[in-house]
N, C-alpha and C positions, 0 to 999 in steps of 0.2 A: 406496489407503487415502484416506479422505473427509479425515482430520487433514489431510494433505500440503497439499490444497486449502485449506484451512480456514486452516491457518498462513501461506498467501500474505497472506492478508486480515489477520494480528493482525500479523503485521509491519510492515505497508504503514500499521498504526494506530500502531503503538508507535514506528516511524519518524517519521510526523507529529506525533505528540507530544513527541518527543524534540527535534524540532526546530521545532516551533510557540511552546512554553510558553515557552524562554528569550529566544526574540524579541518574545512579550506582554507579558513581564516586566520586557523592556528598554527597553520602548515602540521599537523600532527596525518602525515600519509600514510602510517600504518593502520591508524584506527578507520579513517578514509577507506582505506582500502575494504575494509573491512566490513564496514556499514555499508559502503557500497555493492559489496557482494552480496549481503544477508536484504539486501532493500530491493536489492533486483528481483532474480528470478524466482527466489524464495516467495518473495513478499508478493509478487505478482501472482503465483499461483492461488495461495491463499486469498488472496482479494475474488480472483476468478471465482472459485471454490464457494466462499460466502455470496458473491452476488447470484450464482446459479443454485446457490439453497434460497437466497431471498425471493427470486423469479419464480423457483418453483412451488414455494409456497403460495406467493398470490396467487400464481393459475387456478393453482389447485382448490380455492373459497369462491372461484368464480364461476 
């Protein structure tokens, strides 16, 4: 199912903003910096990574 994929991706968002917004808030810009680093490309691969294991296992039942 395409959701399965699809909810790596709004996690991986609502995660970053769960924990982005109260360190904007706090002005704390090291830790910011920091979360923002590890949320990016890190976090983006990994989502990739899981959704192309999830696609490819549905193909593969069908």
């Amino acid at each position: 199912m395409e959701f399965s994929a699809g909810a790596v991706f709004l996690v991986r968002y609502g995660l970053a903003i769960a924990i982005m917004v109260p360190l904007y808030l706090t002005e704390k810009v090291l830790a910011l910096g920091i979360a923002s680093t590890l949320l990016g490309a890190p976090a983006m691969g990994v989502c990739v990574y899981l959704s192309w294991r999830i696609l490819r296992t549905e193909t593969a039942h069908r």
